[in-house]
Kinemage of the C-alpha trace (Angstrom):
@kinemage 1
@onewidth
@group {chain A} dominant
@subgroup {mainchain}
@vectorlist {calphas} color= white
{ca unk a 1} P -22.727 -38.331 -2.412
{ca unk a 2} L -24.634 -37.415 0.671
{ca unk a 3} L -28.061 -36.272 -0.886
{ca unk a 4} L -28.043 -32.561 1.427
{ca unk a 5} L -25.015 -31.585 -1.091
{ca unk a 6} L -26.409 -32.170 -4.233
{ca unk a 7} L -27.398 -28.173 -5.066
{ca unk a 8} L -23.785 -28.110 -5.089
{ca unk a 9} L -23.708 -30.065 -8.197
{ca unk a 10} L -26.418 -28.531 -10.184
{ca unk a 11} L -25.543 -26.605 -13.382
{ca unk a 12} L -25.836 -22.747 -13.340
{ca unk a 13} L -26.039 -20.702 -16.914
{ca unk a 14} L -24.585 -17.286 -17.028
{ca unk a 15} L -26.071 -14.586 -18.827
{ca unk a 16} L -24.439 -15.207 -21.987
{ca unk a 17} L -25.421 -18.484 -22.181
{ca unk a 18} L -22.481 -20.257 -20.985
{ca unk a 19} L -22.901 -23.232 -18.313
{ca unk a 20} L -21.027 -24.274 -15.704
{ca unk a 21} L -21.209 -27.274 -14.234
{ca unk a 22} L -21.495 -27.072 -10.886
{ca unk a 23} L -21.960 -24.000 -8.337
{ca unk a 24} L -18.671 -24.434 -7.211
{ca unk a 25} L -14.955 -22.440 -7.704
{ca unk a 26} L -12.139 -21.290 -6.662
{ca unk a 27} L -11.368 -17.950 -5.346
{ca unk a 28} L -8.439 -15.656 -6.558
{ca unk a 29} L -5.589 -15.590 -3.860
{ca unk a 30} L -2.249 -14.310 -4.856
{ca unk a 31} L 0.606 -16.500 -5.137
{ca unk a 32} L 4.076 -14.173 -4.004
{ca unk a 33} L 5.701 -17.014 -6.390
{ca unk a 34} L 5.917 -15.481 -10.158
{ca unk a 35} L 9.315 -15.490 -11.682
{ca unk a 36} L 11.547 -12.095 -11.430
{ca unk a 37} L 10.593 -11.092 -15.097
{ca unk a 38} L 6.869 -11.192 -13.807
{ca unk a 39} L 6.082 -14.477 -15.641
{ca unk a 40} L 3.671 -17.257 -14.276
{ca unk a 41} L 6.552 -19.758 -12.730
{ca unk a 42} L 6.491 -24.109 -13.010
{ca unk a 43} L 5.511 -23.627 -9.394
{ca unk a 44} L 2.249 -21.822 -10.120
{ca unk a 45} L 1.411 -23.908 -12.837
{ca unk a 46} L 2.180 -27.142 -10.952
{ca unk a 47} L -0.442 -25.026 -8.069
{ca unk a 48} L -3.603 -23.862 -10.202
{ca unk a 49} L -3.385 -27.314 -12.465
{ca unk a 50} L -3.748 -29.436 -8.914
{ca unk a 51} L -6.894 -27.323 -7.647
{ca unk a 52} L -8.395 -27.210 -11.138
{ca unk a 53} L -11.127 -29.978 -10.243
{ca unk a 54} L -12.041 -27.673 -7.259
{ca unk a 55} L -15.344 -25.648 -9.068
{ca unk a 56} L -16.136 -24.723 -12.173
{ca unk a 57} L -15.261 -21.171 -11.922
{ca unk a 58} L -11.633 -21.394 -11.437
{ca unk a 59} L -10.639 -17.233 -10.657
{ca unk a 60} L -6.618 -16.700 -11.230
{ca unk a 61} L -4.423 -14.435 -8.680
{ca unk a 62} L -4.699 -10.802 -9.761
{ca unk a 63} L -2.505 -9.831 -12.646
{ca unk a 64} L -0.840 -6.426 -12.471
{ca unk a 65} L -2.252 -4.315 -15.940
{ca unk a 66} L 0.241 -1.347 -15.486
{ca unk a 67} L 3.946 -0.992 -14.758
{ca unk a 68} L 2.812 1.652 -11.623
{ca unk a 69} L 0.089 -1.281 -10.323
{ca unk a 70} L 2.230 -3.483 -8.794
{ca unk a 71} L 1.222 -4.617 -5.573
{ca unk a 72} L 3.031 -7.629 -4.306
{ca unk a 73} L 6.236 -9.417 -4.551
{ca unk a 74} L 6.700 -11.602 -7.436
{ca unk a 75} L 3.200 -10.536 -8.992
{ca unk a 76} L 2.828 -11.906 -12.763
{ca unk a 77} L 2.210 -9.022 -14.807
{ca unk a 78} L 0.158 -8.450 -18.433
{ca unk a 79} L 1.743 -5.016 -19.553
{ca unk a 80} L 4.973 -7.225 -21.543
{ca unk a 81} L 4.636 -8.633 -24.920
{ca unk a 82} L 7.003 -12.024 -23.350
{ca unk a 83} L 4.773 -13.102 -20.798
{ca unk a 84} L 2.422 -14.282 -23.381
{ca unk a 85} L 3.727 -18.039 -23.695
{ca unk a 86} L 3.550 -18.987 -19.788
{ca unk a 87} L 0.014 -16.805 -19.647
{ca unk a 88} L -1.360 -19.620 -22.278
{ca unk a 89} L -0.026 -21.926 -19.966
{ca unk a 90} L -1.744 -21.007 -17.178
{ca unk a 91} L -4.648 -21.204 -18.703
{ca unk a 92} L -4.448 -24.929 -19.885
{ca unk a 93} L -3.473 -25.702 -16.179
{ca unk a 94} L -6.357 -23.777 -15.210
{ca unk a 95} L -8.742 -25.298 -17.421
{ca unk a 96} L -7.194 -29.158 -16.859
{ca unk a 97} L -10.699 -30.449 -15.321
{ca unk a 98} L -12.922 -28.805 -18.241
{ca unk a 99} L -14.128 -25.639 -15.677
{ca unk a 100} L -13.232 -21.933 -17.049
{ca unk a 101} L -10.534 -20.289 -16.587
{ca unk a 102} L -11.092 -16.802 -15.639
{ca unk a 103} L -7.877 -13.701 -15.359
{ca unk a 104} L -8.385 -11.379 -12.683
{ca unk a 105} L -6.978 -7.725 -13.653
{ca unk a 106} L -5.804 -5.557 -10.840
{ca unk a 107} L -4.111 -2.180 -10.379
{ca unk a 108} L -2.774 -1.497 -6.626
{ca unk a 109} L -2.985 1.919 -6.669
{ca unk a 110} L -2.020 3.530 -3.318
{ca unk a 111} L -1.409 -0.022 -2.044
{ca unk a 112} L 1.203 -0.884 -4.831
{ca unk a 113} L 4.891 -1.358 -3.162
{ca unk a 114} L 7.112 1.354 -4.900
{ca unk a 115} L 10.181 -0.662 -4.574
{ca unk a 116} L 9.221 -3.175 -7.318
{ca unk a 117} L 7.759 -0.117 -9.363
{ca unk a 118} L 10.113 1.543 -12.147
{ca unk a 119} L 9.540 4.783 -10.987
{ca unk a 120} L 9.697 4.366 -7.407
{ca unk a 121} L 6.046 5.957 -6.810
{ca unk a 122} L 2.644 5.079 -5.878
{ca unk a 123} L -0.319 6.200 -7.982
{ca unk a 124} L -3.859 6.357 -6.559
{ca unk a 125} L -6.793 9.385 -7.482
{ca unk a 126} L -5.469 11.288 -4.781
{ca unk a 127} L -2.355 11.929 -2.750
{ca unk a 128} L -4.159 11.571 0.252
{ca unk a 129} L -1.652 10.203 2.913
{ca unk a 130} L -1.754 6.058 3.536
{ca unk a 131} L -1.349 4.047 6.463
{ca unk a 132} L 1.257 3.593 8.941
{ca unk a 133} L 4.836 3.130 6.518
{ca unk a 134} L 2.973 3.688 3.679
{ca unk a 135} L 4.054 6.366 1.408
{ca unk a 136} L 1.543 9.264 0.033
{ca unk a 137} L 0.932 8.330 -3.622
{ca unk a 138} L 0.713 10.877 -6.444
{ca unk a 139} L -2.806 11.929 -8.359
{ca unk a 140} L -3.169 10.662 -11.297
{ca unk a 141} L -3.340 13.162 -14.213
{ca unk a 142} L -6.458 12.402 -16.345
{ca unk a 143} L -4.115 11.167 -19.337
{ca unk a 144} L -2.556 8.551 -17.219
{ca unk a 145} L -6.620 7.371 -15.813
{ca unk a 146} L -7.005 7.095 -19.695
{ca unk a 147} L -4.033 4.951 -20.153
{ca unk a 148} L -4.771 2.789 -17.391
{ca unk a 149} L -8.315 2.156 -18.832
{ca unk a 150} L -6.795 1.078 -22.040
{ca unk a 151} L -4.314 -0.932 -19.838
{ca unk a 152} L -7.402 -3.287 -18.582
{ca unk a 153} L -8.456 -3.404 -21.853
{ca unk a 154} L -5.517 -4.844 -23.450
{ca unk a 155} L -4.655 -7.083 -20.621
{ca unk a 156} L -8.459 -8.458 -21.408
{ca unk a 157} L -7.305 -8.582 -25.521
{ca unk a 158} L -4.129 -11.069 -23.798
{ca unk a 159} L -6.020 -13.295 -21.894
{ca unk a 160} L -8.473 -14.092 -24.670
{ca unk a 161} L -5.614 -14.363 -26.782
{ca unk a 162} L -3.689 -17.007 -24.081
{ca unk a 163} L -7.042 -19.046 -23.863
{ca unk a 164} L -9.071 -17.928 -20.667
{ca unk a 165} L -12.488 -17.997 -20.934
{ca unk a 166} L -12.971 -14.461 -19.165
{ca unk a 167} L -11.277 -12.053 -17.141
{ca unk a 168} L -12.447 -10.847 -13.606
{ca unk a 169} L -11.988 -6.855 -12.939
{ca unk a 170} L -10.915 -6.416 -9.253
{ca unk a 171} L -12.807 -3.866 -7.605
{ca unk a 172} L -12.273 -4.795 -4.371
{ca unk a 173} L -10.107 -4.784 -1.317
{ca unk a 174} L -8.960 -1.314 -1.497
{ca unk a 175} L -7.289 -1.522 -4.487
{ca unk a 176} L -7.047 1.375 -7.385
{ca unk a 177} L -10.759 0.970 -8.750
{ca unk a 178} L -11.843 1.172 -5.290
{ca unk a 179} L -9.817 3.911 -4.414
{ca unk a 180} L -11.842 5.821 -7.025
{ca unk a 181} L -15.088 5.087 -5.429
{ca unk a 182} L -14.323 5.073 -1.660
{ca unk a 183} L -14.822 9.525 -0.834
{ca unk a 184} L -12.042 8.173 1.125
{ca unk a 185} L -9.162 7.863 -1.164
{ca unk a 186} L -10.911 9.876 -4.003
{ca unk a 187} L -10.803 13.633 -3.263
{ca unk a 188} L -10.901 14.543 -6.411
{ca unk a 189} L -12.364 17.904 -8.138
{ca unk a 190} L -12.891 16.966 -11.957
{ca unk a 191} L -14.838 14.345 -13.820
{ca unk a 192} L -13.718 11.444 -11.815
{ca unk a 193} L -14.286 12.286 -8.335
{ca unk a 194} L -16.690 14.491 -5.857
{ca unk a 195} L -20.304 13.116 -6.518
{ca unk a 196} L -21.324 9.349 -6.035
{ca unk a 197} L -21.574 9.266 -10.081
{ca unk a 198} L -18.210 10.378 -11.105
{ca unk a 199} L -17.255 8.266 -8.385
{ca unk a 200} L -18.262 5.383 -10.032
{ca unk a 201} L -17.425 6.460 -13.699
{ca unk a 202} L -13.698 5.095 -13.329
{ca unk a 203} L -14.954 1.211 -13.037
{ca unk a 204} L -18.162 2.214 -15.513
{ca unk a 205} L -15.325 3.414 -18.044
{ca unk a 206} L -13.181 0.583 -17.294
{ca unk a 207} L -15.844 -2.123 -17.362
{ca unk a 208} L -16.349 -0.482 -20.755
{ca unk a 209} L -13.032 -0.687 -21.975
{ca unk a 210} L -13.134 -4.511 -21.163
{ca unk a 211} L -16.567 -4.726 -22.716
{ca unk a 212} L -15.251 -3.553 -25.903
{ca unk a 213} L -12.358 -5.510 -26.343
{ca unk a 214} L -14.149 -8.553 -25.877
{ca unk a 215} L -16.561 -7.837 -28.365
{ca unk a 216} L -13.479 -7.238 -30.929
{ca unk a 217} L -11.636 -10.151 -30.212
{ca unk a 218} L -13.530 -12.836 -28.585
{ca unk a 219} L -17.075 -15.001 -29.031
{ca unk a 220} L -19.863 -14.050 -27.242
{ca unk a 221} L -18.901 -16.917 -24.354
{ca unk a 222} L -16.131 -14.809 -23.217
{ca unk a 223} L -17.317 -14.345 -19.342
{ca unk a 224} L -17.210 -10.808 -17.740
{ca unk a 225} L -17.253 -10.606 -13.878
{ca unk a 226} L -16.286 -7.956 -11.438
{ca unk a 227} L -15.522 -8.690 -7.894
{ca unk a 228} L -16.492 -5.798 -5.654
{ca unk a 229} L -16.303 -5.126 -1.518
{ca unk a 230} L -19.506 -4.118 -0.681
{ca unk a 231} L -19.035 -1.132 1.817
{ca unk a 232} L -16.113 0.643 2.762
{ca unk a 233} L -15.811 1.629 6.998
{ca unk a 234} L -11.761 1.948 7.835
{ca unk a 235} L -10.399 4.001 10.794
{ca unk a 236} L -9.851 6.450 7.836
{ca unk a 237} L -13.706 6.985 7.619
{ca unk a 238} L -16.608 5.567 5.495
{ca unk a 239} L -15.539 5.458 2.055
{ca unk a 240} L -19.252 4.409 0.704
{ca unk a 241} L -21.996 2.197 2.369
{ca unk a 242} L -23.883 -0.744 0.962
{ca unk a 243} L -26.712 1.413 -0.485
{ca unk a 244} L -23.986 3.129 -2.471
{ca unk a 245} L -22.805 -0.456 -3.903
{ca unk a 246} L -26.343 -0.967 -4.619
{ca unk a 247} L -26.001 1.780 -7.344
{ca unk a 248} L -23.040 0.454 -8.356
{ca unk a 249} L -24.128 -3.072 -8.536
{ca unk a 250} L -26.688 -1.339 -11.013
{ca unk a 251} L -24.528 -0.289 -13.103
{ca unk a 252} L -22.650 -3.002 -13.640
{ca unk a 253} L -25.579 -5.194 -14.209
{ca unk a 254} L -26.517 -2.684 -16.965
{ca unk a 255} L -22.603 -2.038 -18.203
{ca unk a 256} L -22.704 -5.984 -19.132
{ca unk a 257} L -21.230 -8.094 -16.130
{ca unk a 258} L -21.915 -11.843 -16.438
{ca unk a 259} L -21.482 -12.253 -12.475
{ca unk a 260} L -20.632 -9.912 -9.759
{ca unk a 261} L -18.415 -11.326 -7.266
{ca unk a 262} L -18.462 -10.008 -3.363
{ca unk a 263} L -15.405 -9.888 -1.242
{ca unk a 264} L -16.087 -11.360 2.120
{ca unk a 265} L -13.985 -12.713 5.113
{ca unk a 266} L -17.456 -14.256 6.045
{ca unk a 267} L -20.229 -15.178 4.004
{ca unk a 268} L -23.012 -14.101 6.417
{ca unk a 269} L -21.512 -10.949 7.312
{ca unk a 270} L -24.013 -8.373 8.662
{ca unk a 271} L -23.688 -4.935 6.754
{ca unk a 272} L -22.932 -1.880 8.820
{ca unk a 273} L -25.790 0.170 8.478
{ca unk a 274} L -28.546 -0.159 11.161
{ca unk a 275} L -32.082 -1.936 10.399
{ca unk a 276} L -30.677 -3.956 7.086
{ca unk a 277} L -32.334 -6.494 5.797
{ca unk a 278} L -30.552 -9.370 6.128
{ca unk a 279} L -27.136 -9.966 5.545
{ca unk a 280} L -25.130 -8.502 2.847
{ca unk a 281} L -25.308 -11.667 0.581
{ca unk a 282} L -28.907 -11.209 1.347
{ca unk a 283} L -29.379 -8.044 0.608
{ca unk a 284} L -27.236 -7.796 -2.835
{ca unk a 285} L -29.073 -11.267 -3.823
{ca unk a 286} L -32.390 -9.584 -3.394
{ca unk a 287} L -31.323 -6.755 -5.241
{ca unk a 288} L -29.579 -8.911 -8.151
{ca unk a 289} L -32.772 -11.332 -8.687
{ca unk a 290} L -31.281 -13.664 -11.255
{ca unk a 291} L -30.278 -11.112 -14.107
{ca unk a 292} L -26.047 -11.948 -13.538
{ca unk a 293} L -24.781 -14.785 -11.186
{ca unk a 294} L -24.055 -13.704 -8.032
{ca unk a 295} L -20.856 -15.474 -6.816
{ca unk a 296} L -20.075 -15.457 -3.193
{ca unk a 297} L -16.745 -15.937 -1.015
{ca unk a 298} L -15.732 -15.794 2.642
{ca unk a 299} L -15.410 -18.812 5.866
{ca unk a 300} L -16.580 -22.027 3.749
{ca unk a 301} L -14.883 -25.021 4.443
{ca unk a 302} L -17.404 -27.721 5.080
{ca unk a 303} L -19.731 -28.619 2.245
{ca unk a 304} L -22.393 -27.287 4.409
{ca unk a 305} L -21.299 -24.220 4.590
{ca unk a 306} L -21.061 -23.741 0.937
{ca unk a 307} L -24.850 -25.255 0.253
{ca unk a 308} L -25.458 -21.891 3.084
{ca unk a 309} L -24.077 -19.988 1.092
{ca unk a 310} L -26.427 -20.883 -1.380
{ca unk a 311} L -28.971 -20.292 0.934
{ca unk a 312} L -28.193 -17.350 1.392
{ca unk a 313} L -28.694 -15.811 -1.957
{ca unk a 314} L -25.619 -17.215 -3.491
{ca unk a 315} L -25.333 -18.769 -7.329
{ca unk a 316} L -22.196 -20.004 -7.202
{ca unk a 317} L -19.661 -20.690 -3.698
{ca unk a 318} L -15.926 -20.174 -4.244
{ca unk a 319} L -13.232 -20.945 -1.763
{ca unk a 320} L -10.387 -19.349 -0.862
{ca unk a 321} L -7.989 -20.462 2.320
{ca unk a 322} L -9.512 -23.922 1.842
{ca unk a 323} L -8.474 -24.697 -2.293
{ca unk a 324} L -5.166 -23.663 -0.706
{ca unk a 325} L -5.819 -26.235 2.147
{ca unk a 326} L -7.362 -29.512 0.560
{ca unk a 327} L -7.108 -29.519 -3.249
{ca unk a 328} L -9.431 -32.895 -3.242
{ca unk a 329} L -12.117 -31.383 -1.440
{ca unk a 330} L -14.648 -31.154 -4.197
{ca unk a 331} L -13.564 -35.219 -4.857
{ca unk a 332} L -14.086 -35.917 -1.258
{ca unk a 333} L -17.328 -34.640 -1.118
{ca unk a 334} L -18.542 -36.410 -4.772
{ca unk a 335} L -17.645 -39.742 -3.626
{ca unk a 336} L -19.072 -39.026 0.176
{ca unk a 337} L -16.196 -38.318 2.187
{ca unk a 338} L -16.908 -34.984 3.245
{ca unk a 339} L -15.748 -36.024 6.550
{ca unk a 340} L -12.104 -36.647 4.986
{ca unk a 341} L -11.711 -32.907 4.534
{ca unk a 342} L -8.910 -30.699 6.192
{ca unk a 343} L -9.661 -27.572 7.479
{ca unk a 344} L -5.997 -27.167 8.505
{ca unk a 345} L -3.097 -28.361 6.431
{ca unk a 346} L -2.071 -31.722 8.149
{ca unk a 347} L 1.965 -31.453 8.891
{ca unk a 348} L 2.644 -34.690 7.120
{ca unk a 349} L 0.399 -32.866 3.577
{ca unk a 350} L 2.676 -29.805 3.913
{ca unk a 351} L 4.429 -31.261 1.274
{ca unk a 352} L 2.146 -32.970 -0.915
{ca unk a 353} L -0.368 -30.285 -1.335
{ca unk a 354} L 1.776 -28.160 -4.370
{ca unk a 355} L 1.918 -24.391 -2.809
{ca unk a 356} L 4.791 -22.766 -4.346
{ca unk a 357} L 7.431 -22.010 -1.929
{ca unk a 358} L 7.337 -18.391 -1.803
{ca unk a 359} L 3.494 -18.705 -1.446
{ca unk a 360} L 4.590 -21.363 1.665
{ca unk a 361} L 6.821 -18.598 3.232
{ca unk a 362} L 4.198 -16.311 3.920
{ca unk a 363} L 1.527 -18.426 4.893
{ca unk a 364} L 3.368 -20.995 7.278
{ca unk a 365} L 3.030 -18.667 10.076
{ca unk a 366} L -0.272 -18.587 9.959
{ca unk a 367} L -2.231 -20.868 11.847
{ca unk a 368} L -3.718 -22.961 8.634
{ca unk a 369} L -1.152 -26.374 9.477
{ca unk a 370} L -2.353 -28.523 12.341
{ca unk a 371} L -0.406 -29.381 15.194
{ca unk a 372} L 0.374 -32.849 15.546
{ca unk a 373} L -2.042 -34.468 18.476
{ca unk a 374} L 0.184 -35.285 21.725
{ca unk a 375} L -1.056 -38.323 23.720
C-alpha cells in the first residue's frame, strides 16, 4: 500500500467506545429495487453483501418508517411486522467483511410520491405548495408528528432486533425532518414551527425517541448517527444557513449522536454565507472538535481525495456514486493498485458489478459507464 494512504487505514473510536477499523464507508444511496411488498429483494442482498469490504461504516438505503413516508419506487419499508426476516438478512450481507451495519430511517414528507401511498396524499409540516408536478401536501396534525416520532423509534427497536449495529436518522436532502427545520417548508404556528428552536424540536424529539429505544433494547455499542444538509438556499428561499446548523449540530452532539454525517455533492464545498471560514467540512469540523465523529460524503473517487477529505476536518470518508462504481476499490488500494480503479463503470463490468436491475434502469442514462475508446 502506497504509504500517502495509510490514514485511510487507521482505526477511529466512536463515542461509545466502539472501533472501526478503518476511516472508510459506504454512503446510503437508494436502490429503486425492493420487492412489491416493500421487502429487501435477492438483488439487494446480492448488492450491499458485494460492497461490504468497501469501509467500515457500511450506511443502508433509507428505509421508509411510516405508511405516508414513502418516497421512491420499490422503497423497503419498516412499518410491517413481515419484513422482519429479509431485514436480518440485510444485515448479515451488510456486515459480511466484519464493518457495521448501520439502517438509515427516512420519512419523505412533501417529497413522498402519493401514488405508492395508501391514502393517496403527501404529508409535510405545512401545505405549502411543492415544485413543478408536485402536489401540495397536507399539515400534519400534532397527533400524527407524535406517531411519526414513535414510528422512528420502533423502526430503531427492528433494526436492533434484525442485527444492525445502529441506525442513521436522515435529516437531510429535503426530506420530512428537514422540512421541519427549513422556515421554508415549516410555516407552522404551534410548538413545532415559527422560531429557530421549535424548529429544531421535531429532530431533538425524534433523536430522542431513537435514543430511548436503544437504551431499552440494545447494548451500549448500538451506534447513533444523523446525517444532516448543512444549509438550505432553493429558488424557494433560504430555509436556514450554516450558522443555524451550527445550533443544530449542538444539539445533537448534546441529544447523544455518535457521528453526524453531512450531505455533500462535493466535499470542499464553500458555504453560502460571505467571509466563512473555510469550507463547510471545515467549518462544522472546527465546531465538532472530536466530541462525535464527523463523517463526510461528496466527489471522492481517488484515494486521494478521500485522505482530503480527511484533511479537511473529516473522521471518517464514505462514498457514494463510486461503491456503486468499483466494489474492489478499498482492495485495490490495500494491495497498491489504486491506479486499477474505475471512475466510470467499464461497459464490459456492467454486468459483473451486482446493481440490481431496477437500480440499473435509472442510472444507465447517466453518464457513470465509459464509452468504449475508438482507434
Amino acid at each position: 500500500m502506497n504509504p500517502k494512504f495509510k490514514s485511510l487505514f487507521e482505526e477511529i473510536t466512536l463515542p461509545n467506545g466502539v472501533v472501526l477499523n478503518d476511516r472508510l464507508g459506504v454512503a446510503p444511496m437508494t436502490t429503486y429495487s425492493g420487492n412489491p411488498d416493500g421487502t429487501v429483494s435477492d438483488e439487494e442482498l446480492v448488492y450491499y453483501r458485494r460492497r461490504s469490504g468497501l469501509g467500515s461504516l457500511y450506511i443502508s438505503a433509507c428505509i421508509a418508517v411510516s405508511e405516508n413516508g414513502i418516497a421512491f419506487p420499490n422503497q423497503f419499508v419498516a412499518f410491517k411486522d413481515d419484513v422482519m426476516p429479509r431485514l436480518k438478512e440485510l444485515a448479515t450481507a451488510m456486515k459480511a467483511n466484519g464493518n457495521k451495519a448501520i439502517l438509515q430511517m427516512q420519512h419523505g414528507g412533501r417529497q413522498g410520491q402519493p401514488h405508492l401511498i395508501q391514502a393517496n396524499e403527501t404529508v409535510a409540516p405545512s401545505a405549502v405548495e411543492g415544485p413543478a408536478g408536485r402536489p401540495t401536501p397536507r399539515a400534519l396534525t400534532g397527533e400524527e408528528i407524535t406517531a411519526i416520532i414513535r414510528n422512528f423509534g420502533e423502526t430503531t427497536r427492528r433494526a436492533i432486533e434484525a442485527g444492525f449495529d445502529g441506525v442513521e436518522i436522515h435529516g437531510a436532502n429535503t426530506y420530512l425532518i428537514q422540512q421541519f427545520v427549513s422556515e421554508v417548508t415549516n410555516r407552522r404556528e404551534d410548538e413545532w414551527g415559527g422560531s429557530l428552536e421549535n424548529r429544531l424540536r421535531f429532530p431533538v424529539a425524534v433523536l430522542a425517541e431513537v435514543k430511548r429505544m436503544a437504551a431499552e433494547y440494545a447494548d451500549d455499542q448500538f451506534i447513533i448517527g444523523y446525517r444532516l444538509s448543512p444549509e438550505e438556499y432553493s429558488p424557494e428561499g433560504i430555509g436556514y444557513t450554516i450558522k443555524e446548523t451550527k445550533i443544530l449540530t449542538e444539539k445533537l452532539i448534546a441529544g447523544g449522536i455518535h457521528y453526524l454525517h453531512v450531505s455533500l455533492m462535493d466535499f470542499q464545498k464553500l458555504p453560502h454565507e460571505d467571509n466563512a471560514e473555510g469550507s463547510i467540512v471545515e467549518i462544522l469540523a472546527k465546531q465538532i472538535a472530536g466530541r462525535v465523529a464527523f463523517v463526510a460524503v461528496g466527489s471522492i473517487k481517488k484515494p486521494e481525495d478521500a485522505v482530503a477529505a480527511l484533511e479537511e476536518g473529516a473522521d471518517i470518508a464514505v462514498m457514494g456514486r463510486q461503491a456503486l462504481i468499483d466494489p474492489e476499490w478499498t482492495e485495490k488500494v490495500k494491495q497498491g493498485r489504486e491506479e486499477e480503479i474505475n471512475e466510470m463503470i467499464p461497459k464490459d463490468m456492467v454486468d459483473h458489478i451486482d446493481i440490481p436491475s431496477l437500480m440499473w434502469n435509472m442510472i444507465s442514462a447517466s453518464r457513470m459507464v465509459k464509452e468504449e475508446v475508438k482507434a
